[in-house]
PDB file of N, CA, C and O in Angstrom, chain B, residues numbered from 101:
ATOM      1  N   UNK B 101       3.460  41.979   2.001  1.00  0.00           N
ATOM      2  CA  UNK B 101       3.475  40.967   0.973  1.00  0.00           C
ATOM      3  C   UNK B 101       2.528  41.406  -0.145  1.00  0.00           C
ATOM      4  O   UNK B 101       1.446  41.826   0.263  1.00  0.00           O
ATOM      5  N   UNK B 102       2.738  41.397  -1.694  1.00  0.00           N
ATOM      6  CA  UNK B 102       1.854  41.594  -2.392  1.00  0.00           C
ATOM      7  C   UNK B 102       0.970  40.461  -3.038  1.00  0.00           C
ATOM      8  O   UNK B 102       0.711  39.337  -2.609  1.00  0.00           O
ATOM      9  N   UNK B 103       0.776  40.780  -3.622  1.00  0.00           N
ATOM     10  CA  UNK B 103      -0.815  39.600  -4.661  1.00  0.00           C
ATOM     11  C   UNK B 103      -0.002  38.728  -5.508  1.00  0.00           C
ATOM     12  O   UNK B 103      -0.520  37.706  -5.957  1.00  0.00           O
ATOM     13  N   UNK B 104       1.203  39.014  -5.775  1.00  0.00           N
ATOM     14  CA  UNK B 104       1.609  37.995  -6.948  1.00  0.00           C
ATOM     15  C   UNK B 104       2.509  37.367  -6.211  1.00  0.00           C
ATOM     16  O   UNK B 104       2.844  36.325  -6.775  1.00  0.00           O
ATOM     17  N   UNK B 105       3.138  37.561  -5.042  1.00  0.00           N
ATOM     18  CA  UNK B 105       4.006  36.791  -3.670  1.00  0.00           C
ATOM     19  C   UNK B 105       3.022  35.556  -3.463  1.00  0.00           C
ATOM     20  O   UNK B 105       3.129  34.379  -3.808  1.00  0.00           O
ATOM     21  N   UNK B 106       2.029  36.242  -2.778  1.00  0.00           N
ATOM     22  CA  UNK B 106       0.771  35.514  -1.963  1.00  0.00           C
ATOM     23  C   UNK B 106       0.567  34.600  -3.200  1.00  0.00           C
ATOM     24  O   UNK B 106       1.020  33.468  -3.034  1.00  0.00           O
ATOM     25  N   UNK B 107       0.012  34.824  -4.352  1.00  0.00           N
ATOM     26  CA  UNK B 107      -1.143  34.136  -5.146  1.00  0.00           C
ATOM     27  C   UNK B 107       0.488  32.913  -5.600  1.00  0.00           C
ATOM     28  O   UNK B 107       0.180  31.722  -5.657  1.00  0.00           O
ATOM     29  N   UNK B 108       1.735  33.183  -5.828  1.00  0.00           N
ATOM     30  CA  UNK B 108       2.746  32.358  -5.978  1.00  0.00           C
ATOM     31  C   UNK B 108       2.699  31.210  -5.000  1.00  0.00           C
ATOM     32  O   UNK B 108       2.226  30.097  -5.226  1.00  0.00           O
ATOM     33  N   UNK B 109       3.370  31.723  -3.655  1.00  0.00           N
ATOM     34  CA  UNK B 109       2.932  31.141  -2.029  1.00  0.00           C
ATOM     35  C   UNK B 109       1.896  30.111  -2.725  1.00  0.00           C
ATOM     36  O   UNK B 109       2.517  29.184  -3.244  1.00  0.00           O
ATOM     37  N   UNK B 110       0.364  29.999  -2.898  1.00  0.00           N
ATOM     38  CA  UNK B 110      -0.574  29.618  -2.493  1.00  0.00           C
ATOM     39  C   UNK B 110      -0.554  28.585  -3.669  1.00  0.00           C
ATOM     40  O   UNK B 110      -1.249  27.600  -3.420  1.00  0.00           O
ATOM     41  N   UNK B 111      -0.040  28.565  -4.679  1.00  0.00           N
ATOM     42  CA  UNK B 111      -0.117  27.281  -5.711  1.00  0.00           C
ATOM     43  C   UNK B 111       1.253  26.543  -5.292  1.00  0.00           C
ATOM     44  O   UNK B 111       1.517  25.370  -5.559  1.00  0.00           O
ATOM     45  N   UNK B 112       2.023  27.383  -4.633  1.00  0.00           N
ATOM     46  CA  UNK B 112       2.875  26.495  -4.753  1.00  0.00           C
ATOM     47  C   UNK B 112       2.828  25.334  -3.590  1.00  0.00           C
ATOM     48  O   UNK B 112       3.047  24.149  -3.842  1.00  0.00           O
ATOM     49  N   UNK B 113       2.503  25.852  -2.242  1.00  0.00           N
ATOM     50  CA  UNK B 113       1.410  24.921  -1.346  1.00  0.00           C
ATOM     51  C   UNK B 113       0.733  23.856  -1.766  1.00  0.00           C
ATOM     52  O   UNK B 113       1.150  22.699  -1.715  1.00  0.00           O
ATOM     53  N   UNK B 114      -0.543  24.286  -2.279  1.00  0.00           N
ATOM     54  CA  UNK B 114      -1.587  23.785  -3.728  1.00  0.00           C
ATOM     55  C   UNK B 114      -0.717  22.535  -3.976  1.00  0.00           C
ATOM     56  O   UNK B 114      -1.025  21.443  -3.498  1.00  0.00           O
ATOM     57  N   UNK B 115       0.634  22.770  -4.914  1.00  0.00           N
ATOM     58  CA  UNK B 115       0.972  21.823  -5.513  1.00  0.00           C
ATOM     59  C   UNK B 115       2.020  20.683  -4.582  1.00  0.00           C
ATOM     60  O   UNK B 115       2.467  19.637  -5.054  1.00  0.00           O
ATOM     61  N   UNK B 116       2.232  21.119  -3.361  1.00  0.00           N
ATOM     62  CA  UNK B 116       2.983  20.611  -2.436  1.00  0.00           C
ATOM     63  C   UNK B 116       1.797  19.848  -1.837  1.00  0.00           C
ATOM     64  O   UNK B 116       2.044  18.643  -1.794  1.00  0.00           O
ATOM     65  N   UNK B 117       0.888  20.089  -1.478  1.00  0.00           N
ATOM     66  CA  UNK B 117      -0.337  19.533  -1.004  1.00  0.00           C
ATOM     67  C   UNK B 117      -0.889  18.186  -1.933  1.00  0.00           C
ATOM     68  O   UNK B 117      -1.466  17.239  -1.397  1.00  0.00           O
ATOM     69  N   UNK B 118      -0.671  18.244  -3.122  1.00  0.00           N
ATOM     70  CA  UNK B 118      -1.250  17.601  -4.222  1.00  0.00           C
ATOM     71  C   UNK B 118      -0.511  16.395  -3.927  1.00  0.00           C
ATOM     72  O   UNK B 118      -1.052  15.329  -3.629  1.00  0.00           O
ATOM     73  N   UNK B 119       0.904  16.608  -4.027  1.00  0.00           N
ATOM     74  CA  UNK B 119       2.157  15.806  -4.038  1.00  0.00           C
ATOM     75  C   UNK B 119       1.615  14.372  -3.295  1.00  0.00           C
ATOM     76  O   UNK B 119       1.299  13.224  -3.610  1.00  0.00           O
ATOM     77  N   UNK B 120       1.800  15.784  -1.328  1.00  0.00           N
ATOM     78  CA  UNK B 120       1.550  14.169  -0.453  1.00  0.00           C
ATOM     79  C   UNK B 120       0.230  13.753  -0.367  1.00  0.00           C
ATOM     80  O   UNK B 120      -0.200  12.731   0.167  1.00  0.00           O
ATOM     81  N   UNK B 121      -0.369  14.624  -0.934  1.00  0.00           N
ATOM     82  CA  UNK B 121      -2.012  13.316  -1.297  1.00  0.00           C
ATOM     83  C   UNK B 121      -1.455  11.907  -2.022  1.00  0.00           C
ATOM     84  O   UNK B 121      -1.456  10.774  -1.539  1.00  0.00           O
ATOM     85  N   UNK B 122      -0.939  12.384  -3.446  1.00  0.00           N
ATOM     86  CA  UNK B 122      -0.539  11.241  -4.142  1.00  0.00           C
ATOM     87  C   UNK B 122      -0.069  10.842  -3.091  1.00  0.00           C
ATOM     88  O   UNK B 122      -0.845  10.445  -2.221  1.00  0.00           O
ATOM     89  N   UNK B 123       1.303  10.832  -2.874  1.00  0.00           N
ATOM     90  CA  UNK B 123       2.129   9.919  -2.002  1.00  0.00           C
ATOM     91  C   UNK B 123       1.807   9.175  -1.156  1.00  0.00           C
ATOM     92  O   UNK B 123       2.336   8.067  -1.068  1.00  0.00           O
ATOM     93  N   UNK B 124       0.723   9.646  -0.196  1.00  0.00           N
ATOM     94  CA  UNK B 124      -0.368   8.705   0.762  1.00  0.00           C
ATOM     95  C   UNK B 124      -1.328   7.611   0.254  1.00  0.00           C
ATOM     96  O   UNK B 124      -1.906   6.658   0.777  1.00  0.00           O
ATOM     97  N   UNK B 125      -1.259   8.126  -0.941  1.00  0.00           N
ATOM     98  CA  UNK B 125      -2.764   7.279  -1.604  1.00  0.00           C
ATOM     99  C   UNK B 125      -1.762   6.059  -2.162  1.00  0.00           C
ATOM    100  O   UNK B 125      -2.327   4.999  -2.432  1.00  0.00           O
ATOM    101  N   UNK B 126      -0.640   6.119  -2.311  1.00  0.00           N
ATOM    102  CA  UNK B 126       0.372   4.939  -3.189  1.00  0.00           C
ATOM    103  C   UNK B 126       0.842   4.448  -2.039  1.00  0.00           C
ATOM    104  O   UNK B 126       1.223   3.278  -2.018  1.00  0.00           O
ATOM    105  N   UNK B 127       0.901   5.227  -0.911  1.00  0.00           N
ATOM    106  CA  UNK B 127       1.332   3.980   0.601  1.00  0.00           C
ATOM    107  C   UNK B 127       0.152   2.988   1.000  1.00  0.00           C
ATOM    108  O   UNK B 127       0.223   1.809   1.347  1.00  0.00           O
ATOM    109  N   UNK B 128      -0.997   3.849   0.841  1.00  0.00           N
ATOM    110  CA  UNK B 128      -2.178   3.438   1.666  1.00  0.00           C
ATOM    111  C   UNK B 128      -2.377   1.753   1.072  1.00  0.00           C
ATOM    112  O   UNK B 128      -2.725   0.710   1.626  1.00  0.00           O
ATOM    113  N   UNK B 129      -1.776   2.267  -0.959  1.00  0.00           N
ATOM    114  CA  UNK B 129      -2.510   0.993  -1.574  1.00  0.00           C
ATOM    115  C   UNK B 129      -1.626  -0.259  -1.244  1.00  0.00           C
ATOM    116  O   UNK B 129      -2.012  -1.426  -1.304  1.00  0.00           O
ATOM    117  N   UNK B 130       0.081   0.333  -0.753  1.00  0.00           N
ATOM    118  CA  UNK B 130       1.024  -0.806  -0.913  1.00  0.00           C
ATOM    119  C   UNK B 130       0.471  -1.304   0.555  1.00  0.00           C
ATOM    120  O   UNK B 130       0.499  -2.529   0.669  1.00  0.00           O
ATOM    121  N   UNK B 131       0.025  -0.663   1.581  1.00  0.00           N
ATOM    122  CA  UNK B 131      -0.224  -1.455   2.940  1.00  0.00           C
ATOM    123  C   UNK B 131      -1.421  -2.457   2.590  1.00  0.00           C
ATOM    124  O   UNK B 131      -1.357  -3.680   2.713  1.00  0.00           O
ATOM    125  N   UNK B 132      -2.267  -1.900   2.238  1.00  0.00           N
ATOM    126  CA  UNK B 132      -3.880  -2.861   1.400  1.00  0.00           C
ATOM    127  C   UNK B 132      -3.348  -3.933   0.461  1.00  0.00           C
ATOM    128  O   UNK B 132      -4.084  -4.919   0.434  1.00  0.00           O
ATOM    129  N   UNK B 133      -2.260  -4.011  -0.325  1.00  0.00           N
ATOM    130  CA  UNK B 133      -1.840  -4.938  -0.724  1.00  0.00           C
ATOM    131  C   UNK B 133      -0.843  -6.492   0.184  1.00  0.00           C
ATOM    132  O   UNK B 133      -0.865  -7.716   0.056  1.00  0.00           O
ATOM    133  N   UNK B 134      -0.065  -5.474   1.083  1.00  0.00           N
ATOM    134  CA  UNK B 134       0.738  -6.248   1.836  1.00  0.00           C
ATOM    135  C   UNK B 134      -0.428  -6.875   2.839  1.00  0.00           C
ATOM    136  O   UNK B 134      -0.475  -8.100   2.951  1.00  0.00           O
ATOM    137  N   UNK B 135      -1.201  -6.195   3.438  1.00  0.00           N
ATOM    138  CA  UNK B 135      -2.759  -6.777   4.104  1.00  0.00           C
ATOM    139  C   UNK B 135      -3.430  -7.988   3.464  1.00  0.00           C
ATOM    140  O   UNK B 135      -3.981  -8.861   4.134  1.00  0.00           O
ATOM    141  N   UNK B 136      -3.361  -7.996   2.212  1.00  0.00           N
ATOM    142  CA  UNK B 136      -4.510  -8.594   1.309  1.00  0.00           C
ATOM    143  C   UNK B 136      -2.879  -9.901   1.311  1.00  0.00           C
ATOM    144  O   UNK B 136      -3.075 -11.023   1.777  1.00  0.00           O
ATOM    145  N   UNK B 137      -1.919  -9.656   0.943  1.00  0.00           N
ATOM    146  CA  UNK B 137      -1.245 -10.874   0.483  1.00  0.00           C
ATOM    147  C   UNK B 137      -0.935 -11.741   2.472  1.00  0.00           C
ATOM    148  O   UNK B 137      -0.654 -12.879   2.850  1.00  0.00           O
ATOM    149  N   UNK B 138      -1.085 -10.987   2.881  1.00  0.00           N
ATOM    150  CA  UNK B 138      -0.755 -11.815   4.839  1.00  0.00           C
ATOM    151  C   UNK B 138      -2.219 -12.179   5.072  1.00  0.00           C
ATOM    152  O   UNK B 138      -2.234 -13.134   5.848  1.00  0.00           O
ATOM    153  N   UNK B 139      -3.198 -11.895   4.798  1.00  0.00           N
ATOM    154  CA  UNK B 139      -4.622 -12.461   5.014  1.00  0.00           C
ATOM    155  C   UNK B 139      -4.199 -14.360   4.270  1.00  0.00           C
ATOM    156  O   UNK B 139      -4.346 -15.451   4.821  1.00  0.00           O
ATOM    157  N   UNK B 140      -3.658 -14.013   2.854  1.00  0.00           N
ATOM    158  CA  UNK B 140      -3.811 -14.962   1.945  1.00  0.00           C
ATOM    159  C   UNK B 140      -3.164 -16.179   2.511  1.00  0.00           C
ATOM    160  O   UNK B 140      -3.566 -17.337   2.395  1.00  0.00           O
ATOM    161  N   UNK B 141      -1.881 -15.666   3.272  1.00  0.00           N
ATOM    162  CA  UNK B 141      -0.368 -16.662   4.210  1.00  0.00           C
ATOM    163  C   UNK B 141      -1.079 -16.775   4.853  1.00  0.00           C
ATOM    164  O   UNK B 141      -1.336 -17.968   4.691  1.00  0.00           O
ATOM    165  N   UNK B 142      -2.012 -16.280   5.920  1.00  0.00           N
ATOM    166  CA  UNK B 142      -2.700 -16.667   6.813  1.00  0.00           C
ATOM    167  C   UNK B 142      -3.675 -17.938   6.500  1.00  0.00           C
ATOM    168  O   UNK B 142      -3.617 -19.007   7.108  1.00  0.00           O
ATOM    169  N   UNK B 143      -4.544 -17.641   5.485  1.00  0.00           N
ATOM    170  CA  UNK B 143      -5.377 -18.675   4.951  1.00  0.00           C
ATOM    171  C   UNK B 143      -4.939 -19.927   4.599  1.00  0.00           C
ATOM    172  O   UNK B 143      -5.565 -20.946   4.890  1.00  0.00           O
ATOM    173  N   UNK B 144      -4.000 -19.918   4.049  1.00  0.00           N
ATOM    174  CA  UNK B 144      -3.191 -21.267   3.577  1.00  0.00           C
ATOM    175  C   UNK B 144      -2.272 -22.218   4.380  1.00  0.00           C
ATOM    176  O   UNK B 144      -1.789 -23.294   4.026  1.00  0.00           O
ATOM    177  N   UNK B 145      -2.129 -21.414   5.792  1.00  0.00           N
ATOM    178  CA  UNK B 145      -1.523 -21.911   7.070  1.00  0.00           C
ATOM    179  C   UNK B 145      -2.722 -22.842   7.902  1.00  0.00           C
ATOM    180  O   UNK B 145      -2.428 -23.603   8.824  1.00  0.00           O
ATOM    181  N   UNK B 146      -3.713 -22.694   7.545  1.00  0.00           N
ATOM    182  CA  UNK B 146      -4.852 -22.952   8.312  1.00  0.00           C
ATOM    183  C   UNK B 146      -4.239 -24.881   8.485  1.00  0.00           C
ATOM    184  O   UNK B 146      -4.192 -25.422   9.590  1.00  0.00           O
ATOM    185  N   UNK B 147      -3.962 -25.394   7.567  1.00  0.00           N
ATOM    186  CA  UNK B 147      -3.865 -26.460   7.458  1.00  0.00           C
ATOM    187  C   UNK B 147      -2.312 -26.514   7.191  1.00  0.00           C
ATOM    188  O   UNK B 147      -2.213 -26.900   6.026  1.00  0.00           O
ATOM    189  N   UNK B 148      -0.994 -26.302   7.736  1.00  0.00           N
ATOM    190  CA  UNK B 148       0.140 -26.833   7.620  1.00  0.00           C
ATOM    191  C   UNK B 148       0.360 -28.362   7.306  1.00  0.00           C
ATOM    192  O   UNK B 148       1.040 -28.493   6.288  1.00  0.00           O
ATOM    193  N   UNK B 149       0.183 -28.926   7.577  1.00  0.00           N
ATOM    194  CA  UNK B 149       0.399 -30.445   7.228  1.00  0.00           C
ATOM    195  C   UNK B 149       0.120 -30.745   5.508  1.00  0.00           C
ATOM    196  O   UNK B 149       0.791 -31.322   4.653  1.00  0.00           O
ATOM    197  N   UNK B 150      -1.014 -30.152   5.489  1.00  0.00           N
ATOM    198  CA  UNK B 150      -1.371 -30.459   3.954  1.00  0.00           C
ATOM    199  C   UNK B 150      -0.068 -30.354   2.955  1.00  0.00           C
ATOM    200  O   UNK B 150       0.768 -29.456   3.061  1.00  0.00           O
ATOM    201  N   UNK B 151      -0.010 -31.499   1.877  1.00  0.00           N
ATOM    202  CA  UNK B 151       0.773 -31.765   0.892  1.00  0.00           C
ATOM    203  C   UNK B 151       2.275 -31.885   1.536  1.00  0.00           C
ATOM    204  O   UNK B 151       3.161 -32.093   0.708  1.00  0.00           O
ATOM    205  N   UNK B 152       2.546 -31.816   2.463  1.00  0.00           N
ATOM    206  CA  UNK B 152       3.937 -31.818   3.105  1.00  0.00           C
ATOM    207  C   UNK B 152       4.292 -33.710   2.988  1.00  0.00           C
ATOM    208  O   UNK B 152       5.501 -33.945   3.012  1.00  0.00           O
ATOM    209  N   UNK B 153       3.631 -34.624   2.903  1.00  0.00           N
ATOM    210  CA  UNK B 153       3.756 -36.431   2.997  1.00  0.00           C
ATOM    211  C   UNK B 153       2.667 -36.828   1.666  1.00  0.00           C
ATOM    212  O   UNK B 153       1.492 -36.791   1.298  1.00  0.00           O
ATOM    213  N   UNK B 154       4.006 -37.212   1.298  1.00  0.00           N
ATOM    214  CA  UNK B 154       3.363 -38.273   0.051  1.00  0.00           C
ATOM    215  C   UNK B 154       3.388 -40.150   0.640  1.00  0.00           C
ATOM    216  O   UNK B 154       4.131 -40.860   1.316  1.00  0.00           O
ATOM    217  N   UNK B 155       2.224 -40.282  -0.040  1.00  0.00           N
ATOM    218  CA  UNK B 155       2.056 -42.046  -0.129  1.00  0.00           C
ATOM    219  C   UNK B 155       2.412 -42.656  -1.631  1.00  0.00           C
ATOM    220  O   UNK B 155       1.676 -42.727  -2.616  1.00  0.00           O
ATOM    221  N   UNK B 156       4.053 -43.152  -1.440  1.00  0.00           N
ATOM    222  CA  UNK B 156       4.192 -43.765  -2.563  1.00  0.00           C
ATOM    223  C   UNK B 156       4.608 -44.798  -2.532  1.00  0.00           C
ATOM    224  O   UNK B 156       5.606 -45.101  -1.879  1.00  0.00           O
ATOM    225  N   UNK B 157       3.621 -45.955  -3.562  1.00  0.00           N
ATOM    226  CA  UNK B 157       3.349 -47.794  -3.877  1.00  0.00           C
ATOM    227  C   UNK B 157       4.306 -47.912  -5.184  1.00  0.00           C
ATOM    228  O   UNK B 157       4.390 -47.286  -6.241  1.00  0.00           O
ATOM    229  N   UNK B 158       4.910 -48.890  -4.673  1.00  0.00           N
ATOM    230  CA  UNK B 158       6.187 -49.539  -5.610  1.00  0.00           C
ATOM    231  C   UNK B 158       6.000 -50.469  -5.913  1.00  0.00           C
ATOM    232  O   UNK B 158       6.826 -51.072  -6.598  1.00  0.00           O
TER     233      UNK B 158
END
């Protein structure tokens, strides 16, 4: 193999490498988001009953 094979090879890795960094870092954020919005369903379940019966005078 020569130097301009190899040194080709090695960015092109490089840039394949780069790729699924991004790609992980844009899953990681959609799971931290889907986390952060089921914490929120969670929180607001605490009390089911709430606002479900109105008291209304005629």
């Amino acid at each position: 193999m020569d130097i301009s094979a190899l040194s080709s090879l090695a960015s092109t890795t490089s840039a394949a490498n780069a790729i699924e960094v991004a790609l992980l870092k844009k899953t990681m954020d959609s799971f931290e988001d889907s986390g952060n919005d089921m914490v929120r369903m969670m929180e607001s379940s605490v009390m089911p009953y709430l606002g479900q019966n109105i008291d209304v005078s005629v």
